[in-house]
matplotlib code that plots the C-alpha trace (Angstrom):
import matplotlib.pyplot as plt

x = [0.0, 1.5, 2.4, 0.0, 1.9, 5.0, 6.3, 6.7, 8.4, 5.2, 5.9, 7.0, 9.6, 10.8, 11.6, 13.5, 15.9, 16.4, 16.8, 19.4, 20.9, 21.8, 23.3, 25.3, 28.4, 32.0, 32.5, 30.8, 32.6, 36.3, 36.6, 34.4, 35.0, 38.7, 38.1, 35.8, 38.9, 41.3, 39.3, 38.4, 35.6, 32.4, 33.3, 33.8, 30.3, 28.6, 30.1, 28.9, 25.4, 25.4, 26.3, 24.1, 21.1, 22.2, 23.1, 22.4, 19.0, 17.4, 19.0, 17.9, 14.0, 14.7, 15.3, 12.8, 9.9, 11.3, 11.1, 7.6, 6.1, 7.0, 7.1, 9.9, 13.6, 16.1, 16.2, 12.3, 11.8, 12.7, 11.5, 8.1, 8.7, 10.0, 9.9, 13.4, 15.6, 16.3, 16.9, 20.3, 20.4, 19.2, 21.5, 24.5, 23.2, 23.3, 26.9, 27.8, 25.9, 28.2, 31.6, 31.1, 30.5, 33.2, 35.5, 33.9, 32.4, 36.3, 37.1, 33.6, 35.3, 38.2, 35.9, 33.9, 37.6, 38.4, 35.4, 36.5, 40.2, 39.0, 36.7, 39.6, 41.9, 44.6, 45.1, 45.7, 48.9, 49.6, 52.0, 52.5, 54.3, 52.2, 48.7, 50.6, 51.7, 48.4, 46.3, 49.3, 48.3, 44.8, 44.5, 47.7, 46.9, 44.0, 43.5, 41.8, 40.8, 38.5, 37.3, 35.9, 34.6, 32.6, 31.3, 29.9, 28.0, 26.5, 25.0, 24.2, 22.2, 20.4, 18.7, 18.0, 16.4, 14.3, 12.3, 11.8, 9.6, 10.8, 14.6, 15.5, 12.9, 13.6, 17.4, 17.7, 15.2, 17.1, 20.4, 20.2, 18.8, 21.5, 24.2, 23.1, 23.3, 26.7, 28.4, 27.0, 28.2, 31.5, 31.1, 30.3, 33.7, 35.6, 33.9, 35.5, 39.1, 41.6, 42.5, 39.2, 38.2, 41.3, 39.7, 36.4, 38.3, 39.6, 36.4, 34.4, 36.0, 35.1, 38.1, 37.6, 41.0, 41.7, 38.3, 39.9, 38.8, 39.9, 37.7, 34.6, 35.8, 35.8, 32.6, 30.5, 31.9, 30.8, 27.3, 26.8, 28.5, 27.7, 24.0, 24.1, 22.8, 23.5, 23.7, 20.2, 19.9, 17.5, 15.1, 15.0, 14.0, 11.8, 10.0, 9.2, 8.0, 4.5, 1.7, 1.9, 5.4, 6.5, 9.6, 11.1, 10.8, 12.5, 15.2, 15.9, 15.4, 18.0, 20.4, 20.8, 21.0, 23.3, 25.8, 24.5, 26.1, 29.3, 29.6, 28.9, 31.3, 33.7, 33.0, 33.8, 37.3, 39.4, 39.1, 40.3, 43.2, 44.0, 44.0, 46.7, 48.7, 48.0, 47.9, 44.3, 45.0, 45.9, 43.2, 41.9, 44.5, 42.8, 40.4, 42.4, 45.4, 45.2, 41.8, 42.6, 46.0, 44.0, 41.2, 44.1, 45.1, 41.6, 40.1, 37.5, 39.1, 38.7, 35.0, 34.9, 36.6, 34.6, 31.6, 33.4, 33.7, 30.6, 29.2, 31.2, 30.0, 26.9, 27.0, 28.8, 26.1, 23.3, 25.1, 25.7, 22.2, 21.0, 23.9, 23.5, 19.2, 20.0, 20.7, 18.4, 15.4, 16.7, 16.9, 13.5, 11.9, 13.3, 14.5, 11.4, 13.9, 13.1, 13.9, 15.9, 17.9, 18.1, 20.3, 22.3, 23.6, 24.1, 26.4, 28.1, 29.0, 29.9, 32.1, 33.8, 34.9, 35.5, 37.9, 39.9, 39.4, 40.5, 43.5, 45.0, 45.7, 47.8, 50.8, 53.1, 50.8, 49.6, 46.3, 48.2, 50.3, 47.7, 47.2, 44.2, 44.9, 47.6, 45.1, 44.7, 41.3, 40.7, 41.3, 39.7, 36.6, 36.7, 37.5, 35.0, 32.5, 33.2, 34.6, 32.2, 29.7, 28.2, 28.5, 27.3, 24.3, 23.5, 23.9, 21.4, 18.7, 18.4, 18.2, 15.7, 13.7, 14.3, 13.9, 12.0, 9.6, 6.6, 6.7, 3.2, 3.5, 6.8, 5.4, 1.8, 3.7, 6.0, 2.9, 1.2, -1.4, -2.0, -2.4, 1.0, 0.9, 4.5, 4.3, 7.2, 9.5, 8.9, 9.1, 12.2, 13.2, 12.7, 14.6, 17.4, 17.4, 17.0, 19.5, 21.4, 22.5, 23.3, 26.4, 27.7, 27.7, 29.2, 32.1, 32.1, 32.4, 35.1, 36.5, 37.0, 38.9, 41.4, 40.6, 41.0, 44.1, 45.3]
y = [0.0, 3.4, 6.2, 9.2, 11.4, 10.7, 13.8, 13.3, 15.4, 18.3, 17.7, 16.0, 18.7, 18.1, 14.8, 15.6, 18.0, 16.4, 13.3, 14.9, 16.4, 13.4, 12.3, 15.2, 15.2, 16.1, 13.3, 15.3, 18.5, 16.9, 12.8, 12.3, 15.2, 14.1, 10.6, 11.1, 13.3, 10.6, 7.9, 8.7, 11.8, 11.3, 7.2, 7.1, 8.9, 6.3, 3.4, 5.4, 6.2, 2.1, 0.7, 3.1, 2.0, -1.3, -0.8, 2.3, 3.2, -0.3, 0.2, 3.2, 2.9, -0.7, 1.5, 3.9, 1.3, -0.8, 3.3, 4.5, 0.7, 0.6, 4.4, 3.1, 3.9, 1.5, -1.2, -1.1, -1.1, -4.5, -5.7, -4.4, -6.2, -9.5, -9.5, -9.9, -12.1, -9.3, -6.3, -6.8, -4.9, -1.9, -2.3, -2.5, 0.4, 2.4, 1.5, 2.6, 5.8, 6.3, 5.2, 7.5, 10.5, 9.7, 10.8, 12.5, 15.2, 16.2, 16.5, 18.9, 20.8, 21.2, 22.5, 24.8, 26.4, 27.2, 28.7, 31.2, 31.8, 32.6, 35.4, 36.7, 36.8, 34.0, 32.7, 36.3, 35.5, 32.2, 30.3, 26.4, 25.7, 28.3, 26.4, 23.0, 24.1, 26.0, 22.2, 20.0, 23.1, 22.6, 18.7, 18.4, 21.2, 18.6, 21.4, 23.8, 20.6, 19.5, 22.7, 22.6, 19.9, 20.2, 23.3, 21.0, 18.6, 21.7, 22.7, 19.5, 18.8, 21.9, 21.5, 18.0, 19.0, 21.2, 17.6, 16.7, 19.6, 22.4, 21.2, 18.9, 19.4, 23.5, 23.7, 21.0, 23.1, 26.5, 25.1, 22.8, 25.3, 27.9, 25.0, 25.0, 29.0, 29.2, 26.6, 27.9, 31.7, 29.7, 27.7, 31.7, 32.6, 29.2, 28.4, 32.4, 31.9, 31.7, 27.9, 26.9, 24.6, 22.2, 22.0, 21.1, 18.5, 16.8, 16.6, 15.8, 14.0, 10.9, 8.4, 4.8, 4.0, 5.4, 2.9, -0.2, -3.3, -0.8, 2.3, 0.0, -1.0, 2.6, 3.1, 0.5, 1.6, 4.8, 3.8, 2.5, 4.9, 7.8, 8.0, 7.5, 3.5, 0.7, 2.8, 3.2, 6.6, 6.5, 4.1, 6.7, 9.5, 7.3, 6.7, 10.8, 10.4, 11.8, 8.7, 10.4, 10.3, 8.3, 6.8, 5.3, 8.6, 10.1, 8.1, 8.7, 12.2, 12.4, 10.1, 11.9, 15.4, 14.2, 13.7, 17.5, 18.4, 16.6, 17.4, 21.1, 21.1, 19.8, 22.6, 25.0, 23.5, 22.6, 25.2, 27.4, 24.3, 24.3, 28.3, 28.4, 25.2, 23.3, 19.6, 18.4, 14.9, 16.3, 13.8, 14.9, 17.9, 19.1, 20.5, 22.0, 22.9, 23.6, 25.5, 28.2, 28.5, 28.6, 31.2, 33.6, 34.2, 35.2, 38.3, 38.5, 35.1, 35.7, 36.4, 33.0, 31.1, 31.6, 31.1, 27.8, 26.4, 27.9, 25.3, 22.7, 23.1, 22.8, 19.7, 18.5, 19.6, 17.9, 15.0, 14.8, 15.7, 12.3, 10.4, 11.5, 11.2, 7.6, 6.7, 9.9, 7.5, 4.7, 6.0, 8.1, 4.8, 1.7, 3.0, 5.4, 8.4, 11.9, 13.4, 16.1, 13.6, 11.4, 13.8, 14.8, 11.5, 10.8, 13.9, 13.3, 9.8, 11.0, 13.7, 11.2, 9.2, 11.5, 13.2, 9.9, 10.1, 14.0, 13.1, 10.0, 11.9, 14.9, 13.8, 12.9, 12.3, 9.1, 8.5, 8.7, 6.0, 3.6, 1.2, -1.3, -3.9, -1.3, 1.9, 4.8, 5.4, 8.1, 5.3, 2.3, 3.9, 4.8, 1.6, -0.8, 1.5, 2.1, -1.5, -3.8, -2.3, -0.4, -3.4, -6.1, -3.7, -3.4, -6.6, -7.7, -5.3, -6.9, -10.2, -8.6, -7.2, -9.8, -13.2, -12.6, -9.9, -10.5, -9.4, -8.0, -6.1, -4.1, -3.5, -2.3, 0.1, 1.5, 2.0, 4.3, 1.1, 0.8, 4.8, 5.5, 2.9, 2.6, -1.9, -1.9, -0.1, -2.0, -5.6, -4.0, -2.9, -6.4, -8.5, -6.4, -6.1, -9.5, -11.0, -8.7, -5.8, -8.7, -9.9, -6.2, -5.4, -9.0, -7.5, -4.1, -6.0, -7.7, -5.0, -2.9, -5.5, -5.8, -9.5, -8.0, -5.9, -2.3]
z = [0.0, -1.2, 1.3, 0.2, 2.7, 0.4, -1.8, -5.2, -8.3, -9.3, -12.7, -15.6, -15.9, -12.7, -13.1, -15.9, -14.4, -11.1, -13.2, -15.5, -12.4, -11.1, -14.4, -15.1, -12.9, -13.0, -15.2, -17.8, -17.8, -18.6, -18.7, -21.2, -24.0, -23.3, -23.7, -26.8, -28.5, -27.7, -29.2, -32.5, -31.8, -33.9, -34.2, -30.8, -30.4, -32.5, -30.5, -27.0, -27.8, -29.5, -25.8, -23.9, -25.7, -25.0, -21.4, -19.9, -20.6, -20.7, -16.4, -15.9, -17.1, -14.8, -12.0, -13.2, -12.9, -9.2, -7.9, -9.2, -9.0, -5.1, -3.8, -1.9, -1.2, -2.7, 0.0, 0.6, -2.9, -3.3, -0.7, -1.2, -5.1, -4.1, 0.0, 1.0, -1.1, -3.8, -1.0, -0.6, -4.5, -2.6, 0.1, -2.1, -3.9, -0.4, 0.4, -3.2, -2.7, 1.0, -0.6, -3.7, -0.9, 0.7, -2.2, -4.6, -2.0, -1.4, -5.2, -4.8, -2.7, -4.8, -7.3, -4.8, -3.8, -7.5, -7.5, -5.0, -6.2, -9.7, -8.3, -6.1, -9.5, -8.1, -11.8, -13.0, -15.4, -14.1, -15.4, -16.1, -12.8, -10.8, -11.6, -10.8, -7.6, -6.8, -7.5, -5.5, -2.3, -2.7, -2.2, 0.1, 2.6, 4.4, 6.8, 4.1, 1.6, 4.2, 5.6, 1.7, 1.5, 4.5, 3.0, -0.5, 2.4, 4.6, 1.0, -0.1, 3.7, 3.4, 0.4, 1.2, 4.5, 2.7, 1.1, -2.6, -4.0, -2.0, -1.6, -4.8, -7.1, -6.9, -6.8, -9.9, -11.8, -11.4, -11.4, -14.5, -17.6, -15.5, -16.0, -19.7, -20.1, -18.9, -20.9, -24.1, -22.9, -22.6, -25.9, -28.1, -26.8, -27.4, -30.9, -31.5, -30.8, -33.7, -33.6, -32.4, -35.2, -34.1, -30.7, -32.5, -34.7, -32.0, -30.6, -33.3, -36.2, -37.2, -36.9, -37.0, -36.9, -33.3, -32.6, -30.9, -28.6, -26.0, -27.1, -26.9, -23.2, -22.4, -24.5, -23.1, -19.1, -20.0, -21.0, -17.5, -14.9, -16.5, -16.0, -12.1, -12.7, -10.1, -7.0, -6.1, -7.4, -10.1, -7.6, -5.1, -8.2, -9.7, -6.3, -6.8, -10.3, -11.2, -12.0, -15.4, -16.3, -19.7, -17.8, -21.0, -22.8, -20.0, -19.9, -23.2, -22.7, -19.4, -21.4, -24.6, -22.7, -20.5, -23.5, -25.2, -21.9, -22.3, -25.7, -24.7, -22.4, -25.3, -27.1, -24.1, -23.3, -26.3, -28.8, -26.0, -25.4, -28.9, -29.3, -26.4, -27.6, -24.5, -23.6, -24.6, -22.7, -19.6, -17.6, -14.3, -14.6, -17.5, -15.2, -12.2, -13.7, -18.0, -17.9, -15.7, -17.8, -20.8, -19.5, -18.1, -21.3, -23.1, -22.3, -19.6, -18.7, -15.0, -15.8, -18.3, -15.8, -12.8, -15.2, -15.6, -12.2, -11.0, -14.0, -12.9, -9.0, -10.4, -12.0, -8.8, -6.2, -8.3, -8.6, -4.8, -3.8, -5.8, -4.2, -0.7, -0.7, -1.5, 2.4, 3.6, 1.8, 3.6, 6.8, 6.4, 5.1, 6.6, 10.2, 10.7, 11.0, 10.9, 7.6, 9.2, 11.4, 8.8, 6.5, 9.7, 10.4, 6.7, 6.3, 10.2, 8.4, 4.8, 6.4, 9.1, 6.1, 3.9, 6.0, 5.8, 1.6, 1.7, 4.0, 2.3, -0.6, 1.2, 1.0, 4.6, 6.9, 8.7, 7.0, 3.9, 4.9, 5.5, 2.5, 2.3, -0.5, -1.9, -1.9, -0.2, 1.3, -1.8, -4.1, -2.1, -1.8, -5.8, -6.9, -4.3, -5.5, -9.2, -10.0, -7.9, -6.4, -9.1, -12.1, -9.6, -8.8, -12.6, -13.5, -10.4, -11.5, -15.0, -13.6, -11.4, -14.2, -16.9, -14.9, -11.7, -11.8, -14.1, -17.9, -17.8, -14.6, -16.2, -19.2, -17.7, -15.2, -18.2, -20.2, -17.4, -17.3, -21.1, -21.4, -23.4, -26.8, -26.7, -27.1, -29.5, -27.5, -24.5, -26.0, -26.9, -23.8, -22.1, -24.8, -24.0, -20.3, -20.4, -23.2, -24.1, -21.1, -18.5, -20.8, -21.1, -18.2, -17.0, -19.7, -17.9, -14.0, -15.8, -17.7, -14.6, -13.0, -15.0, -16.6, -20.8, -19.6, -20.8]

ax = plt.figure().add_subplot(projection="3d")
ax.plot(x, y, z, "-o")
ax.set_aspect("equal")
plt.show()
């Protein structure tokens, strides 16, 4: 029996953005323009948006349907589906939800502090070795790191607090089509610099000879941990949607804008690498250390650049606030907490741990020292999360939806009850999440483990 006193999304619209918000993440805004470029541009493309039809959209209208079906968080959701043999999914899909926290929230606040110097002009006429040495301060000095980082949760908690209409629903709509206006201010100005159509080249052009067995790898990984699937985070939203909603359609709508963004965001970073003859595979640096070299040289760049890490904290804080109501649902739901206290003790625990995260990476110090299985806490909590947690989690939720719930329930939920004529796609939907995404992401579990190599 469905909780009436349990918020939902207003809107249609709603969904969408707090669905896209969730999608959209750092992830968006430098790995994967990089990784496209590197990888053949346009062919590359082709081969992504292949594997996320394949993979990550048949997951994410999965999760979609176990949310809205149950109108319950991740863990109840199962069990409400399947009593308790399936609920451990949900569970694994909290821990993911807390391990991801516990590192990514410090690379937020990273991303928050650049925020701040570029309004107070610290990358005026930086040089090469100047932005090096301002990114090694700003992770290795803990002190300051964490103080950050504490700052991205105390935003995070407050709009959580504030509930799913007035607290997510609200920020994701203003902070998403703002998100959108300020990377295509940026894009005008890139798309304008002298060498700007190398930038786009590199970005764009289709080369099928840079495609390899390793590309697709990349390609397919992509497809799955891009869209925020096998973590419990699209359950938990698709517990808010609207009786009304077309989940399919808005999973294809959240995917494919999801990549406009990365592509976008493409468009706002290389031309201007390109212009200024900088290193357009400078990974995770690429973000910290080339772009502010890169807007200090444009004019208005201290304008451009805090445009650009404004975006980019943007994309992290919706990202987060998914993440973090993950374990606020479960709490709410399953231990009868108060919402408030609920996303207190959440943040008390993301912040204990992170601490450890934002620590180990700092350099000479005697968190930093500790190793488990070879890995800092920074990097343990990355790769349990990112390499198990979140393919075994995929992979259980197409069993889930291919071999145990009914066929005729799914597809009467995904058709609103018969309301949406959409039979095709649906027939389609469950002979892939039943044959054909379980197999890739068994190749992605695999994959991220090492087994097929470099």
């Amino acid at each position: 029996m469905q909780n009436k006193k349990r918020e939902t999304f207003s809107s249609g619209l709603a969904v969408f953005f707090a669905t896209l918000g969730s999608a959209v993440g750092l992830g968006n805004i430098w790995r994967f323009p990089y990784i496209t470029g590197m990888n053949g541009g346009g062919g590359f493309l082709f081969i992504y948006i292949l594997c996320m039809l394949l993979v990550g959209i048949p997951i994410m209208i999965s999760e979609f349907y176990i949310g809205r079906k149950t109108r319950s968080n991740a863990v109840g959701a199962f069990r409400k589906l399947n009593k308790d043999n399936f609920k451990f999914i949900g569970l694994m899909g909290v821990v993911s939800a807390f391990l991801i926290m516990f590192f990514y929230s410090g690379v937020a606040g990273w991303v928050y502090s650049y925020v701040f110097k570029s309004l107070m002009g610290t990358f005026k006429g930086v040089t090469p070795k100047q932005a090096e040495n301002l990114f090694t301060s700003t992770i290795s000095n803990y002190g300051t790191a964490y103080l950050w980082q504490v700052i991205v949760i105390v935003v995070v908690s407050t709009i959580l607090i504030m509930g799913v209409k007035n607290g997510i629903e609200k920020v994701t709509k203003t902070l998403m089509p703002i998100l959108f206006i300020l990377i295509i201010l940026i894009d005008i100005r890139a798309i304008t610099l002298s060498n700007s159509f190398e930038g786009l080249k590199f970005l764009f052009k289709i080369d099928f000879s840079k495609v390899t067995k390793a590309s697709i790898l990349v390609a397919l990984g992509l497809a799955f941990f891009k869209l925020s699937i096998g973590m419990g985070t699209m359950i938990t939203y698709g517990s808010y949607f609207t009786e009304d909603n077309d989940m399919p359609q808005t999973a294809l709508k959240v995917a494919f804008s999801d990549l406009l963004v990365s592509l976008l965001a493409g468009v706002a970073i290389f031309p201007a690498v390109f212009s200024f003859n900088m290193e357009p595979t400078a990974g995770p640096g690429l973000l910290f250390m080339t772009i502010p070299l890169v807007f200090s040289k444009m004019p208005f760049g201290r304008v451009l650049l805090t445009l650009f890490f404004l975006l980019t904290s943007f994309a992290a804080t919706t990202a987060m606030i998914s993440l973090v109501e993950v374990p606020v649902a479960y709490l709410a739901e399953e231990k009868k907490m108060d919402r408030k206290k609920a996303v207190i003790l959440t943040a008390i625990i993301i912040l204990l741990f992170g601490f450890l995260a934002t620590a180990s990476i700092a350099g000479d110090n005697f968190i930093a020292s500790i190793k488990l299985f070879g890995k800092n806490f920074f990097d343990f909590f990355d790769f349990i999360s990112s390499n198990i947690l979140l393919p075994l989690g995929g992979l259980f939720i197409t069993i889930f939806i291919g071999y145990v719930v009914k066929k005729e329930d799914v597809l009467n939920e995904l058709s609103n009850n018969g309301r949406i004529n959409n039979k095709n796609i649906l027939n389609a939907f469950v002979f892939v999440v039943k044959y054909v995404a379980p197999i890739l992401v068994v190749v992605i579990f695999l994959n991220s483990l090492g087994v097929f190599g470099k």
